[in-house]
C-alpha positions in Angstrom: -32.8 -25.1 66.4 -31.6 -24.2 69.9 -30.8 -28.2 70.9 -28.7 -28.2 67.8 -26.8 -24.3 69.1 -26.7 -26.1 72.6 -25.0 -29.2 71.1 -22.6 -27.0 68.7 -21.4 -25.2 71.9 -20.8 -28.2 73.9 -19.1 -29.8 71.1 -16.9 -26.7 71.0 -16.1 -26.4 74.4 -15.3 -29.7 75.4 -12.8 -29.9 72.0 -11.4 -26.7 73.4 -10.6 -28.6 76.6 -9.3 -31.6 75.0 -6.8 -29.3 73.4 -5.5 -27.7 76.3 -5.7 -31.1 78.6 -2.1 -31.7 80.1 0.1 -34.4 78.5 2.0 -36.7 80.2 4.6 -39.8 80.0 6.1 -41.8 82.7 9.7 -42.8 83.3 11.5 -45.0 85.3 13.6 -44.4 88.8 16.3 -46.7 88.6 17.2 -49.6 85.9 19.2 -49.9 82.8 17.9 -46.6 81.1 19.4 -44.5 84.2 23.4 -43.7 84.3 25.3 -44.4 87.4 27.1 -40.7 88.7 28.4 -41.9 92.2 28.5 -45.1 93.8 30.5 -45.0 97.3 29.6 -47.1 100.2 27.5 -44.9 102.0 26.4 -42.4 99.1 24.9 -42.9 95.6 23.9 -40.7 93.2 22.1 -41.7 89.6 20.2 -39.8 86.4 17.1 -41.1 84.8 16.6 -39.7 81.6 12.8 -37.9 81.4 11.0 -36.3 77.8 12.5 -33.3 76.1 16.0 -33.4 77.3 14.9 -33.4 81.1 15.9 -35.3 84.1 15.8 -36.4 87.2 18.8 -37.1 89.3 18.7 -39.1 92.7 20.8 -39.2 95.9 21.1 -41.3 98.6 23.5 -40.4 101.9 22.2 -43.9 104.2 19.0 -42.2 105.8 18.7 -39.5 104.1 17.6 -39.2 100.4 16.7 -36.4 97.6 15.8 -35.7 94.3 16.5 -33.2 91.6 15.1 -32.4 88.5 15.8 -30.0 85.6 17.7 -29.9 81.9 20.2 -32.7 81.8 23.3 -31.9 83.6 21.7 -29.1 85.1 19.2 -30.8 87.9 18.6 -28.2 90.9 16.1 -27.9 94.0 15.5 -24.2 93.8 14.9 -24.2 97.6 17.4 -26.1 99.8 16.7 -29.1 100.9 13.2 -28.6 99.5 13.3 -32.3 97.6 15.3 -33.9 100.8 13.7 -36.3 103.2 14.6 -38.9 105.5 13.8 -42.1 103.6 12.2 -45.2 104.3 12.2 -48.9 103.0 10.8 -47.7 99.2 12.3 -44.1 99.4 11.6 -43.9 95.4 8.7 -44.9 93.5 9.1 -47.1 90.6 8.0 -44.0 88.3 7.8 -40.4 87.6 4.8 -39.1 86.2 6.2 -36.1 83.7 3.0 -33.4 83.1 3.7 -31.8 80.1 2.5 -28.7 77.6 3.4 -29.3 74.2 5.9 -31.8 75.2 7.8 -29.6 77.6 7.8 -30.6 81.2 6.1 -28.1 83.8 5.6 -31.2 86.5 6.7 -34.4 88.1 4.9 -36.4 90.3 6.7 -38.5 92.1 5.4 -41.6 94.7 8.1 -41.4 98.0 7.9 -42.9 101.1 9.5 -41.3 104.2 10.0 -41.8 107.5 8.1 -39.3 110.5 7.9 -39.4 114.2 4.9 -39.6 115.3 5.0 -37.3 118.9 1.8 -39.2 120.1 2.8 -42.8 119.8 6.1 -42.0 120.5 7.8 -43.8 117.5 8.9 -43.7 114.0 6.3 -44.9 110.9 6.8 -44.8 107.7 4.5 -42.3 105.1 3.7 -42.8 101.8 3.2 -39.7 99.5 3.1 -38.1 96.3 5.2 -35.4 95.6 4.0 -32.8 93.1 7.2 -30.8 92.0 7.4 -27.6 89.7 10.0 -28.5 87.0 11.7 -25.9 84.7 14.8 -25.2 83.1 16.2 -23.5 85.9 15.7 -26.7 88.2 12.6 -28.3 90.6 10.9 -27.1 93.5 8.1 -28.9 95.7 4.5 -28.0 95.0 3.0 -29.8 97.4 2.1 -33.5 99.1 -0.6 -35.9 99.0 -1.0 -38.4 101.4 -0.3 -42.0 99.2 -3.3 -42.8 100.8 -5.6 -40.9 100.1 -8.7 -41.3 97.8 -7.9 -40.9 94.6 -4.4 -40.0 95.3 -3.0 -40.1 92.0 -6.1 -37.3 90.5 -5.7 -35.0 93.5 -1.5 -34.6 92.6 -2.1 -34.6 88.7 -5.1 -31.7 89.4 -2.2 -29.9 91.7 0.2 -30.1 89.6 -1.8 -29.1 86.5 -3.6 -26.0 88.3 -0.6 -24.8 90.2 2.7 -25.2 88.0 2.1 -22.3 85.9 1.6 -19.6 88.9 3.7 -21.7 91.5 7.1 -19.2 92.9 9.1 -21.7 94.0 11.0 -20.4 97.7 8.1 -17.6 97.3 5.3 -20.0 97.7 4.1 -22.3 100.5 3.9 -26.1 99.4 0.5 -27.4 100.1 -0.4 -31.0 102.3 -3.2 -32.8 101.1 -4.3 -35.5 103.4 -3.4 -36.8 107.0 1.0 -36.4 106.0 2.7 -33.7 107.5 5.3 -32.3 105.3 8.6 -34.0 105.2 
């Protein structure tokens, strides 16, 4: 009788967590599903459509590069220059990885790579990371960074950005660095 209440209650609680588990769908960062804005010699700027009437919206001034996300038309960074960084041969990754409730974005993760002087070599390398980035209607604001390189990268920044979005004040809030990167 008790092995049978036991397994009852597990069976409950881990359908109670399958329930709330975070959704997610992937979208692209360039290609024929995103919609040219600006196109000069030394700036570009493009959309790529995400779920539920979101997007993401990309810039590129030469050596430096940013990203916005939010309601279509309406992309922001809440805090200035909060999504900016100097880029580096891949600024963008291929994908964003949307986090969702309900089908209704709450995150983006998004693979960069950036360039960072390094004070004791003296010199410039190029970092790989993931971004984790609060998204709402009112526009995007960085969560935090984990090193591209680190173990299990991709868990560690869909943990973040499942545990955090919902209490994260964007410009209120310190992002937080996870791994050997310093923030951009």
């Amino acid at each position: 009788m008790i092995a049978r209440v036991i397994t009852i209650i597990a069976a409950a609680t881990f359908m109670a967590a399958s329930a709330e588990a975070a959704e997610f769908t992937y979208s692209a960062t360039n290609g024929p599903a995103c919609a040219n804005i600006k196109s000069k010699r030394e700036f570009n700027s493009w959309r790529c459509p995400g779920p539920a009437g979101y997007s993401a919206r990309f810039f590129d001034f030469g050596n430096m590069v940013a990203v916005e996300f939010g309601l279509i038309g309406k992309e922001k960074a809440i805090v200035e220059d909060d999504l900016m960084w100097q880029g580096a041969d891949k600024s963008f990754g291929d994908k964003i990885e949307w986090r969702m409730t309900a089908g209704r974005p709450y995150g983006a993760i998004l693979r960069i790579q950036r360039q960072d002087f390094d004070e004791k070599a003296g010199e410039t390398r190029t970092v790989e990371e993931l971004l984790v980035i609060k998204v709402s209607p009112q526009g995007a604001c960085r969560m935090g960074v984990v090193d591209g390189k680190w173990r299990d990268a991709n868990a560690v920044a869909r943990e973040m950005a499942d545990s955090t979005a919902a209490v994260f004040r964007c410009g209120a809030d310190q992002p937080r660095t996870i791994g050997a990167s310093s923030p951009s």
